[in-house]
mmCIF file as gemmi writes it, N, C-alpha and C atoms, coordinates in Angstrom:
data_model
loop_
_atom_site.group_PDB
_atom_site.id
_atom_site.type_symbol
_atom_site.label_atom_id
_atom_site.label_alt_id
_atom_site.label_comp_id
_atom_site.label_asym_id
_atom_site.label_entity_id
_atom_site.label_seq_id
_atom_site.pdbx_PDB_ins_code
_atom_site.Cartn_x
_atom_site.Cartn_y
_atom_site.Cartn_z
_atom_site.occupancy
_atom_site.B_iso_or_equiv
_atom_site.pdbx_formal_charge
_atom_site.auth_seq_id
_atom_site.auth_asym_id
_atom_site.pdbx_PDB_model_num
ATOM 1 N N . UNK Axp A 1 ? 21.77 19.757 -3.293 1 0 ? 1 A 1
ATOM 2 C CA . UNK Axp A 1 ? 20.476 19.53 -2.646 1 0 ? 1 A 1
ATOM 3 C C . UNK Axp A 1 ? 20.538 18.285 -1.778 1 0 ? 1 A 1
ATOM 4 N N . UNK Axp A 2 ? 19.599 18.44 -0.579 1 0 ? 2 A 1
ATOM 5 C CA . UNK Axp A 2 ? 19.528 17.832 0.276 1 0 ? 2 A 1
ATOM 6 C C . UNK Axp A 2 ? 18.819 16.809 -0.259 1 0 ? 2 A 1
ATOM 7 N N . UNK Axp A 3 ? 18.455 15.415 -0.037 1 0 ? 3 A 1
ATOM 8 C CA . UNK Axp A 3 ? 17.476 14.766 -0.669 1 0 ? 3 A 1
ATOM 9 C C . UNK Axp A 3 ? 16.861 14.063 0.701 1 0 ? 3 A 1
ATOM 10 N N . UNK Axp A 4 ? 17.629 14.292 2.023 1 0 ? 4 A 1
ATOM 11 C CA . UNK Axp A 4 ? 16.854 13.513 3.383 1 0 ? 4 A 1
ATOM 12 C C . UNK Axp A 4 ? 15.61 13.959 3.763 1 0 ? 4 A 1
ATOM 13 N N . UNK Axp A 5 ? 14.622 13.119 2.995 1 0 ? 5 A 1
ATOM 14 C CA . UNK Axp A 5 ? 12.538 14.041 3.076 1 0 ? 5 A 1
ATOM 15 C C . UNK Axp A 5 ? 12.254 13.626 4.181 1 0 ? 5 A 1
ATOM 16 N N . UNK Axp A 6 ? 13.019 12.449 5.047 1 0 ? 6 A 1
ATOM 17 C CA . UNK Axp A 6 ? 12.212 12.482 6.441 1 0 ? 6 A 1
ATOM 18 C C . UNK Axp A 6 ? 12.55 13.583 6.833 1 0 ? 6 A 1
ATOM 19 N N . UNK Axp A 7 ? 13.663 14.444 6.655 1 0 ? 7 A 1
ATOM 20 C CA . UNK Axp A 7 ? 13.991 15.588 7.562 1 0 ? 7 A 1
ATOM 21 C C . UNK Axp A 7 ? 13.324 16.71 7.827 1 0 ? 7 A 1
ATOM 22 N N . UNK Axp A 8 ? 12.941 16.982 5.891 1 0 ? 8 A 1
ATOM 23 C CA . UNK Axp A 8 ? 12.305 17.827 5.635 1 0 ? 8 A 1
ATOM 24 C C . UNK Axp A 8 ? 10.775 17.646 6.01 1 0 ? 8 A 1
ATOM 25 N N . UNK Axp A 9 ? 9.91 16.269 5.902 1 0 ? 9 A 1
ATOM 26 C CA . UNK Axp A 9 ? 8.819 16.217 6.759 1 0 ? 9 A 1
ATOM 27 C C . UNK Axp A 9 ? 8.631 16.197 7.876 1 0 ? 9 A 1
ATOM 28 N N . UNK Axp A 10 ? 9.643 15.734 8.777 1 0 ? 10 A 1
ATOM 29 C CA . UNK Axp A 10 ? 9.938 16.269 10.15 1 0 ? 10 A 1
ATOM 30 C C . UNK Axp A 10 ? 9.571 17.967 10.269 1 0 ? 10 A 1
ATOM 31 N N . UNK Axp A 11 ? 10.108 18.742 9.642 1 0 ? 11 A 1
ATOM 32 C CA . UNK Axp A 11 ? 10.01 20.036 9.644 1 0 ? 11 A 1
ATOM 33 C C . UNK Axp A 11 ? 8.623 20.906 9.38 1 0 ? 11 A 1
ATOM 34 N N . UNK Axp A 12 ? 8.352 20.401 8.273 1 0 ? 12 A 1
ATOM 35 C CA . UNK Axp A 12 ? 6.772 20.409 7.236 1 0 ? 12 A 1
ATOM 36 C C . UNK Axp A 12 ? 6.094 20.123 8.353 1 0 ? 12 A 1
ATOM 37 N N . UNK Axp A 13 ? 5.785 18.935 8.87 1 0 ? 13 A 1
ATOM 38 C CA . UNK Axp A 13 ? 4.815 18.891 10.367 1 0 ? 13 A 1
ATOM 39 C C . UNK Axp A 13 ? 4.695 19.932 11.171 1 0 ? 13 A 1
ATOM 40 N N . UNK Axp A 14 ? 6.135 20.068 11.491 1 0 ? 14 A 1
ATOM 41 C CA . UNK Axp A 14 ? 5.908 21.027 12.512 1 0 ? 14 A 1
ATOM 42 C C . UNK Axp A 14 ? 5.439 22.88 12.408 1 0 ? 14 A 1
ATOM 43 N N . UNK Axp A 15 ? 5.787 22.601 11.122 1 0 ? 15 A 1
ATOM 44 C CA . UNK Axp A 15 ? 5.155 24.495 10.494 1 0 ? 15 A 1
ATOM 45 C C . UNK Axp A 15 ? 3.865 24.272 10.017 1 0 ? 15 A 1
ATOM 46 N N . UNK Axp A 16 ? 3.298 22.944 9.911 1 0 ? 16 A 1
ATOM 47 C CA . UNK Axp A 16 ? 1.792 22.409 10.019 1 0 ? 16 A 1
ATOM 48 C C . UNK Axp A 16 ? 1.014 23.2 10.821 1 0 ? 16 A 1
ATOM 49 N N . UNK Axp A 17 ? 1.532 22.51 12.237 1 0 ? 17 A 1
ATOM 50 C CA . UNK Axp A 17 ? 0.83 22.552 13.527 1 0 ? 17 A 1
ATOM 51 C C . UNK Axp A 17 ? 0.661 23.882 14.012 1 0 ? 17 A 1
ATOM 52 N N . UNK Axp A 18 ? 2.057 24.916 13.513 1 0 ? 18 A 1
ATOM 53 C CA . UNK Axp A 18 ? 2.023 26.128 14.296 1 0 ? 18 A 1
ATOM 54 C C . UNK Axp A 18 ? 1.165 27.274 13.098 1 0 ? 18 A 1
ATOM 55 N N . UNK Axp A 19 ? 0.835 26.643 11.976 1 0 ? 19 A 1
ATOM 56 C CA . UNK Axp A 19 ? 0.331 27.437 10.388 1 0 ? 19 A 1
ATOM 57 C C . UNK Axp A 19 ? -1.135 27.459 11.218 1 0 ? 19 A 1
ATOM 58 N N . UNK Axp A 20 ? -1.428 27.497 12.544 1 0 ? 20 A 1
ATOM 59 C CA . UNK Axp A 20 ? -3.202 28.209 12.545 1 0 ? 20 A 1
ATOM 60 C C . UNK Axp A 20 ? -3.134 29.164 13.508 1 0 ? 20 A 1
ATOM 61 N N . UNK Axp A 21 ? -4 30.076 13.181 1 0 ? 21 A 1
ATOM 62 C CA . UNK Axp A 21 ? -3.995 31.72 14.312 1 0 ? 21 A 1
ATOM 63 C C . UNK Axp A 21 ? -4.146 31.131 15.511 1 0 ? 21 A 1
ATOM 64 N N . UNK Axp A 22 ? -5.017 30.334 16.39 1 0 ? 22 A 1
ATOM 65 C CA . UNK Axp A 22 ? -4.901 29.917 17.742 1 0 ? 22 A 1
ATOM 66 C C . UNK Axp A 22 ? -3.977 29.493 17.848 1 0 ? 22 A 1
ATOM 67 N N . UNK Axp A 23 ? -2.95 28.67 17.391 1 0 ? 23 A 1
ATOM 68 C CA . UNK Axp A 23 ? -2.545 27.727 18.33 1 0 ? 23 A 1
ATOM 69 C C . UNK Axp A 23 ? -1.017 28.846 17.92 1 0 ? 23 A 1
ATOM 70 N N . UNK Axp A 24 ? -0.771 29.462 16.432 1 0 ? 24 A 1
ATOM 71 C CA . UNK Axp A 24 ? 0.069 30.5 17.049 1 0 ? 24 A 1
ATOM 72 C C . UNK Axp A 24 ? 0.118 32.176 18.152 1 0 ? 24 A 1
ATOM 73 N N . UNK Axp A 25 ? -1.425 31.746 17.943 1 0 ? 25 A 1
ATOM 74 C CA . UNK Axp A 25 ? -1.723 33.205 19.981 1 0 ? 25 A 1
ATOM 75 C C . UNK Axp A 25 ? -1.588 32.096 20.81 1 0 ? 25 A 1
ATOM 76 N N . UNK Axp A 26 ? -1.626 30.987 21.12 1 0 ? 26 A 1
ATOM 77 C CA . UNK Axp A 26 ? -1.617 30.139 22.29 1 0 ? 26 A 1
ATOM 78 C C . UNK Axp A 26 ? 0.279 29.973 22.343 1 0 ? 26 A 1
ATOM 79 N N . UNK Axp A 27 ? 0.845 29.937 21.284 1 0 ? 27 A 1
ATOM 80 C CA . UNK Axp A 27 ? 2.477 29.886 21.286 1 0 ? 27 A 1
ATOM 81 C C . UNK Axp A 27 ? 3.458 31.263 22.126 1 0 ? 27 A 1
ATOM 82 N N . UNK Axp A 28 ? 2.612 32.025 21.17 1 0 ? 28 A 1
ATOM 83 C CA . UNK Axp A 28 ? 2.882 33.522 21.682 1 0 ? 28 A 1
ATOM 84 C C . UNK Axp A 28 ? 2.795 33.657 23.149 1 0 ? 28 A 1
ATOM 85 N N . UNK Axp A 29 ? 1.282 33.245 23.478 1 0 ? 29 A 1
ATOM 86 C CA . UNK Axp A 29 ? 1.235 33.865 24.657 1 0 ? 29 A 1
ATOM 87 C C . UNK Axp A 29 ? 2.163 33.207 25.755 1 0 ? 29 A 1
ATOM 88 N N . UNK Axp A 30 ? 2.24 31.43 25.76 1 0 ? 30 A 1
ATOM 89 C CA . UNK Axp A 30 ? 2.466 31.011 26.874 1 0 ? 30 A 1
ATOM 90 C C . UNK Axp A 30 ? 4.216 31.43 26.334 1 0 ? 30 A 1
ATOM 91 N N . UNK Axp A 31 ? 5.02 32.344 25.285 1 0 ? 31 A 1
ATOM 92 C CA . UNK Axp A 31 ? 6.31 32.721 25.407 1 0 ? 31 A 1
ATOM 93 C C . UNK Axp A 31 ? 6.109 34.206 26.098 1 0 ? 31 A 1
ATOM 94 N N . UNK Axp A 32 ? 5.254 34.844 26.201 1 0 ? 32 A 1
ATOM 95 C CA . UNK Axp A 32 ? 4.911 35.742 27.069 1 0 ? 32 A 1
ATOM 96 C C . UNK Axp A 32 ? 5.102 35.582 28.567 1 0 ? 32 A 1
ATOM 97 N N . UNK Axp A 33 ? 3.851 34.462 28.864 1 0 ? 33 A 1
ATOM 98 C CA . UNK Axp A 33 ? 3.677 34.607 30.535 1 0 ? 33 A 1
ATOM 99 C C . UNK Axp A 33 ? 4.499 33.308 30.825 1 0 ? 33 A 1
ATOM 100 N N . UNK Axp A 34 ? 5.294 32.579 29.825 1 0 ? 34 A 1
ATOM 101 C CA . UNK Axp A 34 ? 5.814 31.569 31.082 1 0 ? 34 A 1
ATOM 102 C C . UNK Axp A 34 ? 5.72 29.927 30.803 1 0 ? 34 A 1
ATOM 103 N N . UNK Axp A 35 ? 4.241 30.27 31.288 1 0 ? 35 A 1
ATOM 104 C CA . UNK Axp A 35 ? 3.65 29.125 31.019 1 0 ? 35 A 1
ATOM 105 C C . UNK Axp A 35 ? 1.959 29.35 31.917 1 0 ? 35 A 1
ATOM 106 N N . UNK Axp A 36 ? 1.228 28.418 31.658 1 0 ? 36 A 1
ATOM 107 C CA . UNK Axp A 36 ? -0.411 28.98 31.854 1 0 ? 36 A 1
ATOM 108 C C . UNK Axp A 36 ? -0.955 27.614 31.433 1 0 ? 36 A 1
ATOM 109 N N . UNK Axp A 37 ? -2.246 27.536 32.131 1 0 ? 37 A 1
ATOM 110 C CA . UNK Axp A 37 ? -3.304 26.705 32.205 1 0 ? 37 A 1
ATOM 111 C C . UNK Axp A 37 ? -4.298 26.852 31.399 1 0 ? 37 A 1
ATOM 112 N N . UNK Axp A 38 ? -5.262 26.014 31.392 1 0 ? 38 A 1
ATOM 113 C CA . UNK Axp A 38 ? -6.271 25.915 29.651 1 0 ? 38 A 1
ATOM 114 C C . UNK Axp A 38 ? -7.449 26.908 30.364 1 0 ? 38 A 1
ATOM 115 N N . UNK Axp A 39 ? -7.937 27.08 31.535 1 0 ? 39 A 1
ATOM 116 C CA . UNK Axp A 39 ? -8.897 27.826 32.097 1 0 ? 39 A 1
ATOM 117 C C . UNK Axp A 39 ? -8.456 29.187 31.689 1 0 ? 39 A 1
ATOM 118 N N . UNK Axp A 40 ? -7.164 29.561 31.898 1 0 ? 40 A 1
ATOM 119 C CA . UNK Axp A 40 ? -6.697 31.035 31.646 1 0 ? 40 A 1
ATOM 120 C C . UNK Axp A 40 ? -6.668 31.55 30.091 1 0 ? 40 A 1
ATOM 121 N N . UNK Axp A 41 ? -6.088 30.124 29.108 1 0 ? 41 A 1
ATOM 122 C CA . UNK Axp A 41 ? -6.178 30.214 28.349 1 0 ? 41 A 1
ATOM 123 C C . UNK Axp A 41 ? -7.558 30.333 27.326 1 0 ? 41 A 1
ATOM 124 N N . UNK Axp A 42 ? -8.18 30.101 28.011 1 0 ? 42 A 1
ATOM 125 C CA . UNK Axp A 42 ? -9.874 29.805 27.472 1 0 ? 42 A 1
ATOM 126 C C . UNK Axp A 42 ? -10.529 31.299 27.587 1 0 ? 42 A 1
ATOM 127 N N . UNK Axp A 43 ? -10.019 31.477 28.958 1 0 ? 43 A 1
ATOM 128 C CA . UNK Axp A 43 ? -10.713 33.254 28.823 1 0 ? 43 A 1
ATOM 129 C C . UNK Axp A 43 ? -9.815 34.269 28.128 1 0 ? 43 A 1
ATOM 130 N N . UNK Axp A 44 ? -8.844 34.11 28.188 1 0 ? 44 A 1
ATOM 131 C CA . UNK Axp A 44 ? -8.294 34.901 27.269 1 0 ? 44 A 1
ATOM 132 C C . UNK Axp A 44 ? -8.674 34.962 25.822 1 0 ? 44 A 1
ATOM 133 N N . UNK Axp A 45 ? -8.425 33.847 25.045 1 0 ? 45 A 1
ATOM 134 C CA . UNK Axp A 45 ? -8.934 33.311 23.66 1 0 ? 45 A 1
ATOM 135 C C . UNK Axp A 45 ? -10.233 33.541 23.092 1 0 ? 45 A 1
ATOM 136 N N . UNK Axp A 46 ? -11.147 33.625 24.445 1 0 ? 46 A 1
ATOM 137 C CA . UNK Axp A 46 ? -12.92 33.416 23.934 1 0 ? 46 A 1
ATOM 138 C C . UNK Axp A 46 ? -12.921 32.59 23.419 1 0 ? 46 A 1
ATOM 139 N N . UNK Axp A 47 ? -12.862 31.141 23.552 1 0 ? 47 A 1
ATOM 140 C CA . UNK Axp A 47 ? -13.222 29.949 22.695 1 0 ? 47 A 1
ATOM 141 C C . UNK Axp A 47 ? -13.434 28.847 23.727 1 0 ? 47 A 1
ATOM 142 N N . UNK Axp A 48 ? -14.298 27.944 23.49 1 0 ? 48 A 1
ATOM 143 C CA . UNK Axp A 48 ? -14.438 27.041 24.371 1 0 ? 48 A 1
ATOM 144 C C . UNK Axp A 48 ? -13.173 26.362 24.613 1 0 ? 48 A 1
ATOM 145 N N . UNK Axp A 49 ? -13.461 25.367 25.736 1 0 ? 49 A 1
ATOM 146 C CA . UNK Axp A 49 ? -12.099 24.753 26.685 1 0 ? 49 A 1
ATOM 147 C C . UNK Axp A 49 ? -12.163 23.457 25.738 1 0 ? 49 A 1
ATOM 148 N N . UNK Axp A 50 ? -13.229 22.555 25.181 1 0 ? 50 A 1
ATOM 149 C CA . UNK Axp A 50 ? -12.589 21.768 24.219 1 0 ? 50 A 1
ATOM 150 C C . UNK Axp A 50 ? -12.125 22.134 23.437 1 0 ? 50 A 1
ATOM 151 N N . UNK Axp A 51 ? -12.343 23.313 22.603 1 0 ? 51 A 1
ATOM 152 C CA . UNK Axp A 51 ? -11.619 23.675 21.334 1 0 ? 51 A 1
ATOM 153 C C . UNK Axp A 51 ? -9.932 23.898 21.707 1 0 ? 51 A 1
ATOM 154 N N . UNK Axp A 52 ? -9.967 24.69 22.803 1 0 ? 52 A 1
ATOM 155 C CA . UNK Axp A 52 ? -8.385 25.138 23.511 1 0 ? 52 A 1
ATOM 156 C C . UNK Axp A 52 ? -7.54 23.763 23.866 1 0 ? 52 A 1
ATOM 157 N N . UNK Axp A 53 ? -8.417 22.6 24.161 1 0 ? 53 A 1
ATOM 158 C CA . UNK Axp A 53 ? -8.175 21.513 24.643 1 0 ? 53 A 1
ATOM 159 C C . UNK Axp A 53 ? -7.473 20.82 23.088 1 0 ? 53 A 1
ATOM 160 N N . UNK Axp A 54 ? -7.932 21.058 21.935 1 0 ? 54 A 1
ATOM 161 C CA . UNK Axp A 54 ? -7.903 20.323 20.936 1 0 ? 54 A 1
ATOM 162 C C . UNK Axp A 54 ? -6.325 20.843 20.358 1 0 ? 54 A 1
ATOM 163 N N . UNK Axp A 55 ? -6.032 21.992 20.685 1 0 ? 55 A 1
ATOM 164 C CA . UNK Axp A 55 ? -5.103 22.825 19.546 1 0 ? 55 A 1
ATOM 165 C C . UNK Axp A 55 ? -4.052 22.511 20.785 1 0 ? 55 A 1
ATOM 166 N N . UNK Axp A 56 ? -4.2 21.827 22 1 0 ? 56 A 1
ATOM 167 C CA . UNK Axp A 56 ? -3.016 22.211 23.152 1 0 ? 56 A 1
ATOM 168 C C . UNK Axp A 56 ? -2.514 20.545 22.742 1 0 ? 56 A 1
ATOM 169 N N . UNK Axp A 57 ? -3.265 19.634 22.362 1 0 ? 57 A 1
ATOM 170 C CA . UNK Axp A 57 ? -3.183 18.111 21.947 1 0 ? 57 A 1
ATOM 171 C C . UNK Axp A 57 ? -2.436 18.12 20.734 1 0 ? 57 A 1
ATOM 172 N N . UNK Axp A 58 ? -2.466 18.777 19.674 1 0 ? 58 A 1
ATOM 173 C CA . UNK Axp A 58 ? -1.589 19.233 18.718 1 0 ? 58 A 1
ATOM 174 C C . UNK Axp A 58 ? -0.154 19.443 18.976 1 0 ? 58 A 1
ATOM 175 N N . UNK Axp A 59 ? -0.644 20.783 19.934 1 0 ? 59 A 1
ATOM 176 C CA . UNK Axp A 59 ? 0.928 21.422 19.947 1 0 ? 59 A 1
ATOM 177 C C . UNK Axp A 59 ? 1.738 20.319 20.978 1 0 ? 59 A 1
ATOM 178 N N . UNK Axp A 60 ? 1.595 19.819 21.93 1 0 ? 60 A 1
ATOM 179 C CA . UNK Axp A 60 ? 1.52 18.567 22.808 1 0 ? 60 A 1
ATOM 180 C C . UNK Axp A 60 ? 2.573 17.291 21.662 1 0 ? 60 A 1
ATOM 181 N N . UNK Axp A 61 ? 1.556 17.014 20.693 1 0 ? 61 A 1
ATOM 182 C CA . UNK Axp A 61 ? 1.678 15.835 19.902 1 0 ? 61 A 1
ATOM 183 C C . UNK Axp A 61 ? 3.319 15.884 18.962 1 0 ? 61 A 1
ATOM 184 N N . UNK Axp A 62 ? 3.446 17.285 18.971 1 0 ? 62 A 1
ATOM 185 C CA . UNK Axp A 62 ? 4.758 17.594 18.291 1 0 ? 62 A 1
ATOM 186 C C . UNK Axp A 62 ? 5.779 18.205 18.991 1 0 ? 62 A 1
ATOM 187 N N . UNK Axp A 63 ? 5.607 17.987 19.911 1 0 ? 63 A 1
ATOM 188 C CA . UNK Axp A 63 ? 6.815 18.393 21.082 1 0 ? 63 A 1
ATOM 189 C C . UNK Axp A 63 ? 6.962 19.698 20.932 1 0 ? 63 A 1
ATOM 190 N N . UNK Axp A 64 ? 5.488 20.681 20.658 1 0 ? 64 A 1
ATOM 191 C CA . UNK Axp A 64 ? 6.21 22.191 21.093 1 0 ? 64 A 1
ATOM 192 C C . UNK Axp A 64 ? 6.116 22.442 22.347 1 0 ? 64 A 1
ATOM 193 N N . UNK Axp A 65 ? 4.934 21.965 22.832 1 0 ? 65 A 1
ATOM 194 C CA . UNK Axp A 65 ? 4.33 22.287 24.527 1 0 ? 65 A 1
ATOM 195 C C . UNK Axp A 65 ? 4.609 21.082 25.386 1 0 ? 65 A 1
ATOM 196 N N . UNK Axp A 66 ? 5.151 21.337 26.605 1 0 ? 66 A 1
ATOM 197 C CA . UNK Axp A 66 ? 4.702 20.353 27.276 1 0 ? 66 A 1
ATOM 198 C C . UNK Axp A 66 ? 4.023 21.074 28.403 1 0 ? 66 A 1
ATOM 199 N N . UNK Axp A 67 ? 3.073 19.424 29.176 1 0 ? 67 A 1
ATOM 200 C CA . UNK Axp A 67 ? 2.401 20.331 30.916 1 0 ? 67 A 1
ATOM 201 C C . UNK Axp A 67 ? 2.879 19.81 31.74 1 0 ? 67 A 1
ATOM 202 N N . UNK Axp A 68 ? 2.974 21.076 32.9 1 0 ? 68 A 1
ATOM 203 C CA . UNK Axp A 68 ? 3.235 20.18 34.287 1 0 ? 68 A 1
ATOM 204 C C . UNK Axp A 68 ? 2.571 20.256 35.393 1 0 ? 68 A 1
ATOM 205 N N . UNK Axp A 69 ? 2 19.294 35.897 1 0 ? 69 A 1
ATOM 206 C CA . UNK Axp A 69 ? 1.221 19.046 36.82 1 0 ? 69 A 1
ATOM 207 C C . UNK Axp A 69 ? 1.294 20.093 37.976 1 0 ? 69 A 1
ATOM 208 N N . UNK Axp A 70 ? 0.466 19.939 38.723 1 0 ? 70 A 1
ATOM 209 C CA . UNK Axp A 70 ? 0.424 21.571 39.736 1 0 ? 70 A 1
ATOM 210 C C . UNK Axp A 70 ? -0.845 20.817 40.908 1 0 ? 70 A 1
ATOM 211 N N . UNK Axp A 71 ? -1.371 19.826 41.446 1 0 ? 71 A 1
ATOM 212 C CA . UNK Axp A 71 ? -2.283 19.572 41.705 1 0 ? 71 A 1
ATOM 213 C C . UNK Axp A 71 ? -3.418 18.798 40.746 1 0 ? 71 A 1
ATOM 214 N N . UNK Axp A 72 ? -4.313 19.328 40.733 1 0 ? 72 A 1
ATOM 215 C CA . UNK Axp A 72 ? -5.352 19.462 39.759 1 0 ? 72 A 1
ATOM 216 C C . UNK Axp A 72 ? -5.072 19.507 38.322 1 0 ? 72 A 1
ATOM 217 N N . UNK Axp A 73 ? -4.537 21.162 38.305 1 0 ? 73 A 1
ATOM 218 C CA . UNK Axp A 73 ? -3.795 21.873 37.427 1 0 ? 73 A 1
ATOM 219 C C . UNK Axp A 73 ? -3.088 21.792 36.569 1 0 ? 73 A 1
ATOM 220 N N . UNK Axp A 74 ? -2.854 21.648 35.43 1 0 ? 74 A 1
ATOM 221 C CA . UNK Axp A 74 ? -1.834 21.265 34.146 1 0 ? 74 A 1
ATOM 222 C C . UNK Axp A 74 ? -1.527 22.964 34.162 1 0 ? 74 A 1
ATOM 223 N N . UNK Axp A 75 ? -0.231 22.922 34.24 1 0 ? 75 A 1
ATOM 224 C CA . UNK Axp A 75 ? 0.762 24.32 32.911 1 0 ? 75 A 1
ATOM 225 C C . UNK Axp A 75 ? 1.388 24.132 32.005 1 0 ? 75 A 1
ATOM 226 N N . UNK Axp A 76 ? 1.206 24.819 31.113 1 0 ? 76 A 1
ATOM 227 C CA . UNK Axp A 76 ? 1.688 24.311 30.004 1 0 ? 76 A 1
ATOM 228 C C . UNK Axp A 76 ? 2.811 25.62 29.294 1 0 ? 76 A 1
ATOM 229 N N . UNK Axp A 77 ? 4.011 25.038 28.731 1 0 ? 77 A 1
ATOM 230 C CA . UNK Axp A 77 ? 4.967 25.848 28.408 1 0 ? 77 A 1
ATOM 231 C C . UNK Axp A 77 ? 5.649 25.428 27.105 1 0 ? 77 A 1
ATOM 232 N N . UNK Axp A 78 ? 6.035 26.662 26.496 1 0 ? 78 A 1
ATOM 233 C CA . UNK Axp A 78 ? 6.833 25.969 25.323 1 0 ? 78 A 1
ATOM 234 C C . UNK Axp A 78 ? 8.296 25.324 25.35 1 0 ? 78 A 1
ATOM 235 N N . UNK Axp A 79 ? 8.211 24.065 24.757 1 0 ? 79 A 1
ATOM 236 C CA . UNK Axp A 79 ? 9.478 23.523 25.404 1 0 ? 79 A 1
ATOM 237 C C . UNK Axp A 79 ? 10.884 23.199 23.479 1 0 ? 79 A 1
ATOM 238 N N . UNK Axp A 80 ? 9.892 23.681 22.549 1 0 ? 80 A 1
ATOM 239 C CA . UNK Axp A 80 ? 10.837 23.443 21.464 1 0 ? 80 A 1
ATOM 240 C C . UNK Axp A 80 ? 11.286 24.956 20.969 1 0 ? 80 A 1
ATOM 241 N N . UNK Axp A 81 ? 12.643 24.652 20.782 1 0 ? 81 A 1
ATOM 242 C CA . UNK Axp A 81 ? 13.77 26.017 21.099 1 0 ? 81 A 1
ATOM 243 C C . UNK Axp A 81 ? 13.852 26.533 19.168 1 0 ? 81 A 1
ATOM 244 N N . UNK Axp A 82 ? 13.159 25.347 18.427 1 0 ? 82 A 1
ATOM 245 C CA . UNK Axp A 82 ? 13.417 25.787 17.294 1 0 ? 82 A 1
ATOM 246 C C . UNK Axp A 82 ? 11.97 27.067 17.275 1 0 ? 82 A 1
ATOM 247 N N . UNK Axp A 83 ? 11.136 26.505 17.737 1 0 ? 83 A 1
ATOM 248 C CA . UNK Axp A 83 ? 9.769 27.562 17.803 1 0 ? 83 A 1
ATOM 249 C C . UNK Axp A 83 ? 9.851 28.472 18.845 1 0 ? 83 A 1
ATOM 250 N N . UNK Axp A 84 ? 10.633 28.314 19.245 1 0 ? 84 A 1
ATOM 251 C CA . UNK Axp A 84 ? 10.937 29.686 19.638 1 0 ? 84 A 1
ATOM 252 C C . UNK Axp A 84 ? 11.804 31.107 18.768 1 0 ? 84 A 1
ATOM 253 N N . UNK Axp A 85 ? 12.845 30.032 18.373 1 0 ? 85 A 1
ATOM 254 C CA . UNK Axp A 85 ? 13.109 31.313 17.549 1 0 ? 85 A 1
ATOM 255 C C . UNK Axp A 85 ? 12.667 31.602 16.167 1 0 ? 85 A 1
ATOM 256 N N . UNK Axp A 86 ? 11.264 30.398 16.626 1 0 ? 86 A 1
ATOM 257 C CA . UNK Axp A 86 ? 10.795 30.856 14.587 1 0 ? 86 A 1
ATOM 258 C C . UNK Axp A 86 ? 9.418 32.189 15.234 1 0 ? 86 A 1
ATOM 259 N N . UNK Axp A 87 ? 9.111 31.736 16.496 1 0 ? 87 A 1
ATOM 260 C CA . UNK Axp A 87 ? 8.129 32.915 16.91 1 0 ? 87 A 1
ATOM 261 C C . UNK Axp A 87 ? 9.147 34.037 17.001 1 0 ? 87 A 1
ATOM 262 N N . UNK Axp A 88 ? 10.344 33.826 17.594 1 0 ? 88 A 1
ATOM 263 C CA . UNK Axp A 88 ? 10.581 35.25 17.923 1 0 ? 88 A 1
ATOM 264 C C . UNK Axp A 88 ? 10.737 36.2 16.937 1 0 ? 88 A 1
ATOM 265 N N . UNK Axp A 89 ? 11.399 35.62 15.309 1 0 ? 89 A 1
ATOM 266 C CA . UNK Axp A 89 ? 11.76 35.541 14.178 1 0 ? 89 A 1
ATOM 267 C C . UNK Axp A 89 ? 9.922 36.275 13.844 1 0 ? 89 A 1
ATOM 268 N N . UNK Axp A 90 ? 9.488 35.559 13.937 1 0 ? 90 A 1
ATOM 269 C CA . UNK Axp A 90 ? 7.784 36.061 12.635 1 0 ? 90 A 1
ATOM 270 C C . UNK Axp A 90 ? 7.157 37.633 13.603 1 0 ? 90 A 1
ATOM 271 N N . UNK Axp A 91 ? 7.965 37.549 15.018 1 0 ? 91 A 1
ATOM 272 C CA . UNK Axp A 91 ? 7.222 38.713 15.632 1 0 ? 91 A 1
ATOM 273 C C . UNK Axp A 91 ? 7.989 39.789 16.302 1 0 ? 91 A 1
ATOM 274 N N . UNK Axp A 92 ? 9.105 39.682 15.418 1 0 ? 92 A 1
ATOM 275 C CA . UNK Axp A 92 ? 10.389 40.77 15.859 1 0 ? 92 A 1
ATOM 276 C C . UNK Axp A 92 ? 10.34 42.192 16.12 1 0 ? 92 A 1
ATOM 277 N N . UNK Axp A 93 ? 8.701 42.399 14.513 1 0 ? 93 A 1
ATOM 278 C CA . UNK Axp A 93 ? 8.962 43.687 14.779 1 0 ? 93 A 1
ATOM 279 C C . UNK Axp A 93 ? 7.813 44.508 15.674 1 0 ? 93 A 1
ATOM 280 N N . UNK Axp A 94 ? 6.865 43.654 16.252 1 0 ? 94 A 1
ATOM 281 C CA . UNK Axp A 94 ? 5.852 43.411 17.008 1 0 ? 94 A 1
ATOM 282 C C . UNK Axp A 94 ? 6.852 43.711 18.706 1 0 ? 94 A 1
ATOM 283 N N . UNK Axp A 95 ? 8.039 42.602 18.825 1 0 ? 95 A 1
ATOM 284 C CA . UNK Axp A 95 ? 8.764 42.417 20.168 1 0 ? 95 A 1
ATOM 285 C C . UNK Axp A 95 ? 9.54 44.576 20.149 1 0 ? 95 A 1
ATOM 286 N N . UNK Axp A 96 ? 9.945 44.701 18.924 1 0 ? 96 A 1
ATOM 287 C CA . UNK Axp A 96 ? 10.41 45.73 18.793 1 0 ? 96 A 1
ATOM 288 C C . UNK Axp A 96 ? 9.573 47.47 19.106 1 0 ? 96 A 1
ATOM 289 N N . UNK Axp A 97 ? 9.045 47.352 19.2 1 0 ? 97 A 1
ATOM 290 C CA . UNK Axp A 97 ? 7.628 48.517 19.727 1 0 ? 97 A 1
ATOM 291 C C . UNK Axp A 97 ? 7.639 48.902 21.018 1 0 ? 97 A 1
């Protein structure tokens, strides 16, 4: 046994952040289209733009998402490769259909 717990709380955080239904449809989707903005994301979701605003500060805070400027405009994309293959992993048989 491993006994390094920063490692393992390193990890624990991060299956924290992605353990709620929005912010794993907000993971999903922007591995779908790319990457996408909180306006697009807001109508898609049905939920207000602070609430979308709150769960994108999360995913943000733990290095799954980052944004990139566009003007005005923030896009936002998934940029951690371990959540990626833990989404691709939880929705294989969903990708498989």
């Amino acid at each position: 046994m491993d006994n390094n717990f920063q490692k393992y709380n390193e990890l624990a955080e991060l299956l924290k952040v992605i353990a709620h239904p929005v912010r794993l449809c907000i993971i999903r989707g922007l591995l779908e289209k790319g990457k996408c903005n909180v306006s697009t994301m807001q109508h898609c979701l049905d939920i207000p733009q602070p609430t979308v605003s709150r769960h994108l500060q999360k995913l943000k805070n733990c290095n799954i998402i980052k944004g990139e400027r566009n003007g005005l405009e923030i896009n936002y994309k998934v940029c951690n490769e371990k959540v990626i293959k833990l989404i691709d992993l939880l929705f294989e048989e969903e990708n498989d259909q």
